[in-house]
C-alpha positions as CSV (number, residue, x, y, z in Angstrom):
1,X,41.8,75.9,41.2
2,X,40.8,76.8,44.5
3,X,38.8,74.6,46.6
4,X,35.0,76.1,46.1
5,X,35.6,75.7,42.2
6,X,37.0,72.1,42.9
7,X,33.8,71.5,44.7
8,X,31.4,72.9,42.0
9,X,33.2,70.8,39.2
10,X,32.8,68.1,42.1
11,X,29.1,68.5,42.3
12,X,28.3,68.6,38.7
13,X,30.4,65.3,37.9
14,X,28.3,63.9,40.4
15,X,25.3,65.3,39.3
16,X,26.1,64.0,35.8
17,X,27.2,60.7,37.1
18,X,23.6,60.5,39.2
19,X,21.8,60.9,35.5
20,X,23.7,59.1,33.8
21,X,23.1,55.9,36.5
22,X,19.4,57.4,36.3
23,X,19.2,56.9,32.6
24,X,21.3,53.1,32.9
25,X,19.0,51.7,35.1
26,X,15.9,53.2,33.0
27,X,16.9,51.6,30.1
28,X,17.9,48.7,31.5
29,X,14.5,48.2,33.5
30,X,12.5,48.9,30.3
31,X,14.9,46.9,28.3
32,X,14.1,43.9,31.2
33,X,10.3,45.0,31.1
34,X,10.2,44.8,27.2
35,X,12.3,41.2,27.2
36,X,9.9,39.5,30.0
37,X,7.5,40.9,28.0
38,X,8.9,38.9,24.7
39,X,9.7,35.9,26.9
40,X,5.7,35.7,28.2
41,X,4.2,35.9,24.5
42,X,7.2,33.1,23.1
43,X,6.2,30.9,26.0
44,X,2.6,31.9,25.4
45,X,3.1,30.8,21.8
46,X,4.9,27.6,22.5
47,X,1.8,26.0,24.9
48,X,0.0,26.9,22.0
49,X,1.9,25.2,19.7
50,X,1.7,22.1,22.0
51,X,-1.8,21.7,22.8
52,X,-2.7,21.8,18.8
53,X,0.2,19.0,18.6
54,X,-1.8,16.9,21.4
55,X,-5.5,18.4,20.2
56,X,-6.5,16.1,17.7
57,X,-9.8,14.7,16.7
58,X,-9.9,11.0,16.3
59,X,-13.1,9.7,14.9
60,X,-14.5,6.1,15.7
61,X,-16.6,4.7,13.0
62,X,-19.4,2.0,13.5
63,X,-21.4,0.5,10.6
64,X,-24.7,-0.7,11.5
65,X,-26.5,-2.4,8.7
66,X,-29.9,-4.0,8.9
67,X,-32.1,-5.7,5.5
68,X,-35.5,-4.3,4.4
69,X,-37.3,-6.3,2.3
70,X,-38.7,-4.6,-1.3
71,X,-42.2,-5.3,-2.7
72,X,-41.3,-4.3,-5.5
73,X,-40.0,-7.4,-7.6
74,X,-36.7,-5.4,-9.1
75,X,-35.0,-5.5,-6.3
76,X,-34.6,-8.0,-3.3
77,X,-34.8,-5.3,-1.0
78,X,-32.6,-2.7,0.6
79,X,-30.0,-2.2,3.0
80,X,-30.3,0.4,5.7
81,X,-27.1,1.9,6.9
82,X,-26.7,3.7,10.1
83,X,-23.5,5.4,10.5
84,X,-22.3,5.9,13.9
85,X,-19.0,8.9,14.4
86,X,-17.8,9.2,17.8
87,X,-14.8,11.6,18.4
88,X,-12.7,9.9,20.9
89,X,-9.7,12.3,20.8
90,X,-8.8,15.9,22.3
91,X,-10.0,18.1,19.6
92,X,-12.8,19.2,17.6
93,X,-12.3,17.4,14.2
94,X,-14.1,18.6,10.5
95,X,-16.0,15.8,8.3
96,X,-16.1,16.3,4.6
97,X,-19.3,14.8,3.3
98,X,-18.9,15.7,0.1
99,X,-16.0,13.5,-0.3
100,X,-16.9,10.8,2.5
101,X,-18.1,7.8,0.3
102,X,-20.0,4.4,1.9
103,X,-19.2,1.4,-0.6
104,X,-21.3,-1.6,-1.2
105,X,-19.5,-4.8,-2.9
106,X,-20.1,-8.5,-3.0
107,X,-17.8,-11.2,-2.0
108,X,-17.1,-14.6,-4.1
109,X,-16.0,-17.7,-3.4
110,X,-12.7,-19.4,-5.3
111,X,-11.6,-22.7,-4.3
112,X,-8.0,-21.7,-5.5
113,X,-8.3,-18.4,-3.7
114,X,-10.8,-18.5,-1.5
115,X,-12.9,-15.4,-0.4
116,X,-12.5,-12.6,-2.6
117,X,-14.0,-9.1,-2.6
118,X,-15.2,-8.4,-6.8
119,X,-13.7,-5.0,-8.0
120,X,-16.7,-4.1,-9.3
121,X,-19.1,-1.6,-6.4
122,X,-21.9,-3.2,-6.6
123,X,-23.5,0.1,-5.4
124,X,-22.9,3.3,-3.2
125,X,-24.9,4.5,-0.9
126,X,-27.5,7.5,-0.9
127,X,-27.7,9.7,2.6
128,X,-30.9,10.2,3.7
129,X,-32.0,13.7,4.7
130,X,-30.4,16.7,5.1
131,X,-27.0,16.2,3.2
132,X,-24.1,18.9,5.1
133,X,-21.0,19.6,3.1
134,X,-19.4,19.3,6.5
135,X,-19.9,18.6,10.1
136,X,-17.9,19.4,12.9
137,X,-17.4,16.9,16.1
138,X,-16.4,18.2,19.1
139,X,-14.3,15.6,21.5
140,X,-17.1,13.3,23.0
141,X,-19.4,14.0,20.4
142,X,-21.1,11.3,18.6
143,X,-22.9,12.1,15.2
144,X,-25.7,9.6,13.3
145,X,-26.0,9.9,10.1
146,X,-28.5,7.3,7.8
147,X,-27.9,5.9,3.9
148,X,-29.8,3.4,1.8
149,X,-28.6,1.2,-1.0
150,X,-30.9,-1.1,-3.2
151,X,-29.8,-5.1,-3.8
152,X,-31.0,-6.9,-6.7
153,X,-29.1,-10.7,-5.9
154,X,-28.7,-12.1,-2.7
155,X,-24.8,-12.9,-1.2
156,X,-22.4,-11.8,1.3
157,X,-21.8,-8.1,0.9
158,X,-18.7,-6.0,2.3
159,X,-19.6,-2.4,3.6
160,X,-16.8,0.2,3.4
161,X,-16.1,3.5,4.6
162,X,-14.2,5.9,3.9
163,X,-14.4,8.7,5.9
164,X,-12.7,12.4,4.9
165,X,-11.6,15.0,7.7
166,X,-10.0,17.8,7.8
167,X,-7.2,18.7,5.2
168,X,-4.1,18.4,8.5
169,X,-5.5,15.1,9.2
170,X,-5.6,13.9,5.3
171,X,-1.9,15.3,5.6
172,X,-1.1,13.2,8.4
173,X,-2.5,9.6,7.2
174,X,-0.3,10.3,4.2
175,X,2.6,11.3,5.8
176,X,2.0,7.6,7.9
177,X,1.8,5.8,4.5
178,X,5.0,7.6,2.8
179,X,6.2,6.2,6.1
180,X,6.3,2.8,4.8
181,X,6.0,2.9,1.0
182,X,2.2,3.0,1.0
183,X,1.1,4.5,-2.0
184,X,-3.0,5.1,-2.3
185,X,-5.6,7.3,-1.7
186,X,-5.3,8.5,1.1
187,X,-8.5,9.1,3.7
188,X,-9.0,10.1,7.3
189,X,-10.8,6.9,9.0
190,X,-12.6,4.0,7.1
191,X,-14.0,0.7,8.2
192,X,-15.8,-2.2,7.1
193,X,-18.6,-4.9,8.1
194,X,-20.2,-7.3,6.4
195,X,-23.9,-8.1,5.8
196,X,-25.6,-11.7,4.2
197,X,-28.6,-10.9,2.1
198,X,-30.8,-14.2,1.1
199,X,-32.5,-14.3,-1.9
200,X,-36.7,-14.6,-1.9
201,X,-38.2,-17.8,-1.1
């Protein structure tokens, strides 16, 4: 092989050598592209998945009951219930009417036992107005809502509420009973306050 045909084979090893480097760092800078690419959407992803873990609507419930007296002889009177939901967490948080239920039941006295709550409802409470299936509460929202019950004896009554979110947060106050042994119905928020109703002079 003389030296022009050792230069020729030179040249085209070289030329092949220069496309073949060409086509390595091609790949391997769409290959880096397509990765960084990945990595942005699985970090992407993961911030999502942590701001729905902190997001979470966390209602506040206040009970503000007031007596109105009833001409009519049947009953004493009724009670007036103005329900007060403030959402005091991060996120926007459902409320399920339909299954939300206000309670009205009267206490008793046992000298053995002392104050007792009877098992027996002595009523539940009617929403006035507009009735939703649902409301939504954004985070520093607060909603009003109104219900009436009627009382036909006088006593010391006990108010309860148990209010009904969203399905994830149902999920999570029962994880939090399973937690310790708690078996129940399980609801989102609830509370309770307490009203004395005298009878007619």
């Amino acid at each position: 092989m003389d030296f022009e045909n050792f230069n020729n084979l030179a040249s085209g090893i070289q030329s092949l050598m220069v496309a073949v480097a060409v086509l390595i760092g091609g790949g391997w800078a769409l290959y880096q592209f397509v990765s960084m690419k990945t990595l942005a959407k699985a970090r992407a992803d993961l911030e999502k998945v942590k701001r729905e873990l902190h997001e979470r609507g966390v209602i506040e419930v206040t009970l503000n009951p007031t007596f109105l007296p009833a001409p009519d002889p049947q009953v004493i009177g009724f009670i007036h219930l103005v329900i007060e939901l403030k959402n005091v967490g991060t996120g926007t948080e459902v409320i399920r009417w339909d299954e939300t239920t206000f309670r009205l039941a009267k206490l008793d006295y046992d000298e053995n036992r002392g104050a007792s709550v009877q098992e027996k409802t002595v009523g539940k409470f009617l929403r006035v107005g507009i009735i939703p299936t649902y409301s939504t509460i954004a985070p520093k929202q607060t909603l009003h809502h109104s219900a009436v019950v009627a009382v036909q004896e006088p006593g010391v009554f006990l108010i309860d509420a148990q209010i009904i979110g969203s399905p994830k947060e149902v999920a999570t106050a029962k994880l939090a009973g399973e937690a310790i042994d708690l078996e129940s119905d399980f609801f989102s928020w609830g509370t309770t306050t307490y009203i004395s109703i005298k009878g007619s002079e």
